[in-house]
C-alpha positions as CSV (number, residue, x, y, z in Angstrom):
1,X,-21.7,16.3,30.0
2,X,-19.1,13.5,30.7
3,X,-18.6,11.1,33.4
4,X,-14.8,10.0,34.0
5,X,-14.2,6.5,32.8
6,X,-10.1,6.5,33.0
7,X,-7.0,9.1,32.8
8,X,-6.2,10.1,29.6
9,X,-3.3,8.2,27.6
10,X,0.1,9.1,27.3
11,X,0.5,11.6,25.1
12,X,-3.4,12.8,24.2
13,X,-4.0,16.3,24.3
14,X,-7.5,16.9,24.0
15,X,-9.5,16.2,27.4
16,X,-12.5,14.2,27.4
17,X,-12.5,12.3,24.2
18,X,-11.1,9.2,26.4
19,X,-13.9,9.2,28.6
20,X,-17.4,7.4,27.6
21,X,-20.1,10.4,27.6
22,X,-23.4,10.3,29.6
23,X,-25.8,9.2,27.9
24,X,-29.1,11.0,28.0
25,X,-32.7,11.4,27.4
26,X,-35.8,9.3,27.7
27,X,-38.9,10.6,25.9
28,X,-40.7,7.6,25.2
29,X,-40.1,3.9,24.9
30,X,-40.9,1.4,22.2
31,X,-41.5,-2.0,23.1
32,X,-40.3,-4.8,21.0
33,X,-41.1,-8.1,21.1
34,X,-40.0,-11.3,19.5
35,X,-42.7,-11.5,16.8
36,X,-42.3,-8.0,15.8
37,X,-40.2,-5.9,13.2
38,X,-37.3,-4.5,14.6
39,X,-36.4,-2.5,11.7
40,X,-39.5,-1.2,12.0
41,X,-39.2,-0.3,15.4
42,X,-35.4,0.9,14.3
43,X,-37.3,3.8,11.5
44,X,-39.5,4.6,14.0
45,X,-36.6,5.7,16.1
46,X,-36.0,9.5,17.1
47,X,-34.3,12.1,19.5
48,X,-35.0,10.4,23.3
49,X,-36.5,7.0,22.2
50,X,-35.5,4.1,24.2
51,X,-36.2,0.7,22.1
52,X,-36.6,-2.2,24.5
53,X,-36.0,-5.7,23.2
54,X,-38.4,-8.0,25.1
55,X,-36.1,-11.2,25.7
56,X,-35.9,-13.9,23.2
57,X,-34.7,-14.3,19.6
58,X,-35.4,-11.7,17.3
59,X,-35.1,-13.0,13.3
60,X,-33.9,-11.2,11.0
61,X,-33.8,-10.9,7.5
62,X,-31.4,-9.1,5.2
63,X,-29.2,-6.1,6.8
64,X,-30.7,-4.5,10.4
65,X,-29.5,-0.8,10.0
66,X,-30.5,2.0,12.5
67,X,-30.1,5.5,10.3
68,X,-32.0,7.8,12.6
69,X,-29.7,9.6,14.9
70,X,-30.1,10.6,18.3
71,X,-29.0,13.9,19.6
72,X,-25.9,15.2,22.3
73,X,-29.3,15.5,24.9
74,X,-31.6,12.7,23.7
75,X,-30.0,9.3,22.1
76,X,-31.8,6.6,20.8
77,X,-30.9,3.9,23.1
78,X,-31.4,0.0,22.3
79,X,-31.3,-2.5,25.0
80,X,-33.4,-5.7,26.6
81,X,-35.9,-4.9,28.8
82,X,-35.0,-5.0,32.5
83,X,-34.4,-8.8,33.9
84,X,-32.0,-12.1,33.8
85,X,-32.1,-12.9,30.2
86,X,-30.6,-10.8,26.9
87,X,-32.6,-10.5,23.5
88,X,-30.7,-12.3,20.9
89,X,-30.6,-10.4,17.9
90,X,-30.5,-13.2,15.5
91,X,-29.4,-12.0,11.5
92,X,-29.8,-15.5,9.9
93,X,-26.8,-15.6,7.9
94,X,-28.5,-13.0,6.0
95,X,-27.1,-9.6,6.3
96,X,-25.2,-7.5,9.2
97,X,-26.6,-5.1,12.0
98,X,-25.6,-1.7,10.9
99,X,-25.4,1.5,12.9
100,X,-25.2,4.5,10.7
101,X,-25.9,7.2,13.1
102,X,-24.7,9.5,15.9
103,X,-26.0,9.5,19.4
104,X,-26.6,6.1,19.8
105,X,-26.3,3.6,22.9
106,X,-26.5,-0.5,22.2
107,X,-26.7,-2.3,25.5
108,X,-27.3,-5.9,26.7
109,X,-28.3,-7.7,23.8
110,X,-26.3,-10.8,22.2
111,X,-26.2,-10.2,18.6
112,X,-25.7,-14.3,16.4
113,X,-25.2,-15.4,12.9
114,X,-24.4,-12.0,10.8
115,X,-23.1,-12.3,7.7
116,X,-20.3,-9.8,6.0
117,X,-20.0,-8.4,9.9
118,X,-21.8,-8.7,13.0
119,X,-21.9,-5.7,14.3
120,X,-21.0,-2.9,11.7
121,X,-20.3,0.9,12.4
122,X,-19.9,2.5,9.2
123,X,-21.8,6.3,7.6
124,X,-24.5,6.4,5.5
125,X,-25.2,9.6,4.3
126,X,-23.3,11.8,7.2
127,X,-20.8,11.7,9.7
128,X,-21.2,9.2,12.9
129,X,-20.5,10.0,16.2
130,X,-20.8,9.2,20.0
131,X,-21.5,5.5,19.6
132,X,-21.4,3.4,22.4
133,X,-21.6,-0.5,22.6
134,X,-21.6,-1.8,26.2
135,X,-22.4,-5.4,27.4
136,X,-23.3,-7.2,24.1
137,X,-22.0,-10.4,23.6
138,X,-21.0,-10.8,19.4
139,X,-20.8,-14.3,17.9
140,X,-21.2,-16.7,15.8
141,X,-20.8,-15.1,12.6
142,X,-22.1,-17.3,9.4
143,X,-19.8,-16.0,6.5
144,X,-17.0,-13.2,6.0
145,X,-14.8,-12.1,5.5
146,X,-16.1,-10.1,8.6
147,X,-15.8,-9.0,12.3
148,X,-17.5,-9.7,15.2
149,X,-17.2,-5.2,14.7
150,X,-15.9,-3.6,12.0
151,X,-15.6,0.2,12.6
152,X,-15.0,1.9,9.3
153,X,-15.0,5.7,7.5
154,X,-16.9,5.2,4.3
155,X,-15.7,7.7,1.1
156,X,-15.9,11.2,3.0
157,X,-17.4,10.5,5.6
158,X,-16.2,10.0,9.5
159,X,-16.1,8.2,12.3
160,X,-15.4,9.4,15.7
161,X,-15.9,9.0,18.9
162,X,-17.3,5.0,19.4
163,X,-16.4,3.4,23.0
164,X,-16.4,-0.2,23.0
165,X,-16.9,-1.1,26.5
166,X,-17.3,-4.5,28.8
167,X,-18.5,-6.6,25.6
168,X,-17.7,-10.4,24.9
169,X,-16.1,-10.6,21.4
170,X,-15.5,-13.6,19.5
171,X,-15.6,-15.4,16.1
172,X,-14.6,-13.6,13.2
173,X,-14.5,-15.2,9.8
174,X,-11.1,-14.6,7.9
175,X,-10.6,-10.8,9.4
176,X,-9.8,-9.7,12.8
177,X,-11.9,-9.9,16.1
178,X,-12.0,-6.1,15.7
179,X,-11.5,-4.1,12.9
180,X,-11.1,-0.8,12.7
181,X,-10.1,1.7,9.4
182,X,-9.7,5.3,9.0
183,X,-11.4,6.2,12.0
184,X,-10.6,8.9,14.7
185,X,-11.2,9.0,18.8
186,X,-11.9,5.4,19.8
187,X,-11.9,3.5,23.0
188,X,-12.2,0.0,23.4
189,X,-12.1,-0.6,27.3
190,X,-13.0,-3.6,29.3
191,X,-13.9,-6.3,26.5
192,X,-13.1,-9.3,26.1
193,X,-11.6,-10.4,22.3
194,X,-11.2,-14.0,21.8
195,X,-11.0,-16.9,19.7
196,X,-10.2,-15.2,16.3
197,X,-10.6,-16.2,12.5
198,X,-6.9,-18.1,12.7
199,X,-4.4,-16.9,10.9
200,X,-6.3,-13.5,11.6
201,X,-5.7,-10.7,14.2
202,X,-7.5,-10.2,17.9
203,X,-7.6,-6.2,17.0
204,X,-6.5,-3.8,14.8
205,X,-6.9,0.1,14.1
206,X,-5.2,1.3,10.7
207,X,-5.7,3.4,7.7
208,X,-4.7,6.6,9.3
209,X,-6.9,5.5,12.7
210,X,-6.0,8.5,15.0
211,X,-6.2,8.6,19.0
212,X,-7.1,5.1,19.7
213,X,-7.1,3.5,22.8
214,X,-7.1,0.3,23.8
215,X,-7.1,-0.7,27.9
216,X,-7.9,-3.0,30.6
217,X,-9.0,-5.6,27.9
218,X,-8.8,-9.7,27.7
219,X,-7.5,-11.1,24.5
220,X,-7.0,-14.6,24.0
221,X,-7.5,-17.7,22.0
222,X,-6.0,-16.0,19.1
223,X,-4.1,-17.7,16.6
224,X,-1.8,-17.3,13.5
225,X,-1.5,-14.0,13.8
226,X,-0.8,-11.1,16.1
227,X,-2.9,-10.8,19.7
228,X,-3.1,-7.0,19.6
229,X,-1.9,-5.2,16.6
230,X,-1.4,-0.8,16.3
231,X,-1.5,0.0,12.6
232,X,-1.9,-2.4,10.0
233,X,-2.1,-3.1,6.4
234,X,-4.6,-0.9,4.4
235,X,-6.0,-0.6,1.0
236,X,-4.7,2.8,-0.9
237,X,-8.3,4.1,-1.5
238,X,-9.5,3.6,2.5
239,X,-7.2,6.3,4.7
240,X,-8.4,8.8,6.4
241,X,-7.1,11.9,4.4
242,X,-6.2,13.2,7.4
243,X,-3.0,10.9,8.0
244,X,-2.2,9.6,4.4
245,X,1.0,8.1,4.7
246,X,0.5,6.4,8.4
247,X,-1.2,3.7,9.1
248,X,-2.1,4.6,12.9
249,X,-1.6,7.9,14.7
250,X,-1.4,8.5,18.6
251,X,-2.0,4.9,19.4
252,X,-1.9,3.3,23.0
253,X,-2.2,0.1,24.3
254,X,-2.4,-0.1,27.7
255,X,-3.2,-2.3,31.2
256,X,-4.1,-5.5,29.1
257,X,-4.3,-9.0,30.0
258,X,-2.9,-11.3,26.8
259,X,-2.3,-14.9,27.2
260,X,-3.3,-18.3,25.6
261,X,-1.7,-17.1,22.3
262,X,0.5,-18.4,19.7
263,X,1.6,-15.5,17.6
264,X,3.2,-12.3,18.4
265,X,1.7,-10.4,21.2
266,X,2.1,-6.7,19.6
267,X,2.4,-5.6,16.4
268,X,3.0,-2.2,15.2
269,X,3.0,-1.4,11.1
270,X,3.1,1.9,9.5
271,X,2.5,3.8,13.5
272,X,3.2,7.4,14.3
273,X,3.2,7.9,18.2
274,X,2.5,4.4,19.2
275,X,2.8,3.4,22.9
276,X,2.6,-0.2,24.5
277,X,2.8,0.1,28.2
278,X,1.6,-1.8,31.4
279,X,0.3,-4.9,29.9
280,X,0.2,-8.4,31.4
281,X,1.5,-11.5,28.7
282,X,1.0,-15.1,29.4
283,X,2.0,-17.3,26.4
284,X,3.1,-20.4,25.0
285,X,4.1,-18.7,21.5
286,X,7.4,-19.6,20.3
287,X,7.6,-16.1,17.9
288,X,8.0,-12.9,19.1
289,X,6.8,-10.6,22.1
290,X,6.8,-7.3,20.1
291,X,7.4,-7.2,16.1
292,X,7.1,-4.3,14.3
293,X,6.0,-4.4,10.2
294,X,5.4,-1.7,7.9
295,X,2.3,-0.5,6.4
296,X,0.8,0.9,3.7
297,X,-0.1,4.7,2.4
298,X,-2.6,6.1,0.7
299,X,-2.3,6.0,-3.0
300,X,-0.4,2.6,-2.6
301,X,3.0,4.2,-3.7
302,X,5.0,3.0,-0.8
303,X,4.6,2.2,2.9
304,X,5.1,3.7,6.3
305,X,7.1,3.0,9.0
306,X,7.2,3.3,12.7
307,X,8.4,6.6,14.4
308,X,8.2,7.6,18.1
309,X,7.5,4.0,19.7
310,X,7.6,3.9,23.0
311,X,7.7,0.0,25.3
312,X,7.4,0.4,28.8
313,X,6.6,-1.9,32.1
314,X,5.3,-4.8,30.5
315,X,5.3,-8.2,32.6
316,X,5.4,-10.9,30.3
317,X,5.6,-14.7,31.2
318,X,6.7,-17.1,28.7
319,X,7.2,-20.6,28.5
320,X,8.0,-21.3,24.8
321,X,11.4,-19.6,24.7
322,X,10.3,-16.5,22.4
323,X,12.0,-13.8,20.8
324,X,12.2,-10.3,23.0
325,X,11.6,-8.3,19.5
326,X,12.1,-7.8,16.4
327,X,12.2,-5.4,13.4
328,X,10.8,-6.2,10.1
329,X,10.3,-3.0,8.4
330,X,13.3,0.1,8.3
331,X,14.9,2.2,10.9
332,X,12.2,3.5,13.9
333,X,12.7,5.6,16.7
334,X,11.8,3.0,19.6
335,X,12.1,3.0,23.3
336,X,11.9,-0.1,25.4
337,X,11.9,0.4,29.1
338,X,11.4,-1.4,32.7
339,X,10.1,-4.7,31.1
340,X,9.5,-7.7,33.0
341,X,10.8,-11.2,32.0
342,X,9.5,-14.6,33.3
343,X,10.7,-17.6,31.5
344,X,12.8,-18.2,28.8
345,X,13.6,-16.3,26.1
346,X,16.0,-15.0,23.6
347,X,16.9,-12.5,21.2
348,X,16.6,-13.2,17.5
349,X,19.3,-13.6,15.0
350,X,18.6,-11.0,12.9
351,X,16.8,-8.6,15.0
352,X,16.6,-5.7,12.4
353,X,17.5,-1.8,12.7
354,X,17.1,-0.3,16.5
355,X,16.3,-3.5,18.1
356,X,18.8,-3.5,21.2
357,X,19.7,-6.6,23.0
358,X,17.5,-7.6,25.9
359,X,17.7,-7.9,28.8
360,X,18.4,-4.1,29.3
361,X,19.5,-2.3,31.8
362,X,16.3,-1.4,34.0
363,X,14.6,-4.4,33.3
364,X,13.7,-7.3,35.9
365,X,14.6,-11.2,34.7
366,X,12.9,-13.8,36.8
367,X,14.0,-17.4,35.3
């Protein structure tokens, strides 16, 4: 069963996979506490458990990996017990928390110090799927390169289906805020992404990432680099074989709120089907409001483009006179349409192919 969380993007044809599914069963509960194991109480795990994290800090040492798998009736839910205060799932600087299973809810817990990634979603020996991370507040990581979450396929094996929702994301080391690679059906709703890795991205989905959405999130404090990114730049041997020679596939980004930035606020490299639509922009940045780049392909024998782009009702408000857009990779079919512009801007001297120049037609200019 599903409960509605949203309409479906623009474009997305299969009903459902957009909205966060109900999460079910409770057969037993296993009570954790500070002084205990809890990877332990992680390969005790099974079908219906609900693994309560007393509050305080929880220490651990090496990686924290959850392998057992719930099931579509009975996940293996992890969350603090009922009160005021969240467990802190403390890694030490000495490994990352793992999930490498399906059927799995993580819920109020802060998760500190990781090192390689905090939070990781990546296989083991199968598939993942229905993974849903909800009110944890990611940190502090020790040493990278990593990602408050990295969301990856891993040789064969897949990931679909994870929903990112209302988390506080921060502090990455040398990577994005969130990564994502090669993985298929994800919504990341509600968060907040923040204070990046500089010179790093807020959030990215590439290497053939396919139906991803991204809405009614708060990115800010990011620097050096792009706030929200579709596509990206991908090692030859890490696509999904499903979408070799694009970087991103039936992306959206929608109903954001971007601001205290200093980069561009969208990026698009090496996208199929990408759409950037009623999203909110405060910034000082003196670069670019939309840029698109090209990608990579699998193989590494070339790069992909952008096709099908479509820019729509936007408000952006600027005060550090940036560019509108600009091209950096070949020829695209793009669309801009109804934007609105507040402040200064202008458009840039060598725009590149199918850039028009702004202000169109449609759109509303308020000095």
């Amino acid at each position: 069963m599903l409960v509605a969380d949203g309409a479906p993007a623009a474009g997305v044809t299969d009903p459902g996979w957009y909205q966060r599914p109900k999460v079910s069963g409770d057969l037993r509960i296993i009570h954790v506490a500070p002084t205990d194991s809890l990877q332990a109480a992680f390969d005790r795990a099974a079908p219906g458990d609900t693994i309560l994290l007393e509050p305080g800090r929880h220490e651990v040492t090496g990686n924290l990996v959850l392998r057992n798998s719930g099931t579509r009736d009975a996940w293996i839910k992890i969350m603090t017990a009922p009160g005021e205060r969240r467990a802190v799932i403390d890694l030490n600087g000495s490994g990352e928390f793992r999930i490498s299973a399906s059927y799995v809810l993580l819920r109020r817990v802060k998760i500190r110090h990781g090192g390689g990634n905090n939070l990781h979603i990546a296989p083991g020996a199968a598939d993942i799927r229905d993974v849903v991370v909800a009110k944890v507040d990611i940190r502090a990581l020790d040493w990278g390169p990593g990602a408050a979450v990295k969301i990856n396929r891993n040789g064969p094996l897949h990931v679909r289906r994870v929903y990112l929702i209302d988390n506080d994301l921060s502090q990455s080391i040398s990577n994005a805020v969130v990564d994502g690679v090669g993985v298929r059906k994800i919504v990341v709703r509600g968060n907040k992404i923040h204070d990046n890795a500089v010179g790093s991205h807020g959030i990215f989905f590439k290497g053939g990432s396919w139906r991803i959405l991204i809405e009614d999130n708060e990115i800010y404090g990011i620097r050096g680099n792009a706030a929200l990114q579709l596509g990206g730049n991908t090692g030859p041997d890490f696509f999904d074989p499903m979408w070799p020679q694009w970087e991103g596939v039936n992306q959206v980004a929608r109903n954001n709120h971007l601001y205290d930035f200093d980069d561009s606020a969208f990026e698009v490299r090496g996208v199929l089907r990408g759409k950037i639509y009623d999203n909110r922009v405060e910034t000082p940045t003196t670069f670019a409001i939309f840029r698109l780049q090209c990608g990579e392909v699998a193989g590494g024998q070339g790069s992909s483009g952008n096709d099908k782009i479509r820019i729509r009702d936007n408000v952006i408000e600027a005060t550090g006179d940036p560019q509108y857009a600009r091209n950096d990779c070949g020829p695209v079919d793009i669309t801009f349409a109804r934007q609105t512009w507040i402040g200064q801007f202008h458009n840039a001297g060598n725009p590149g192919p199918n850039i028009p120049t702004f202000p169109l037609p449609g759109d509303t200019v308020i000095p």
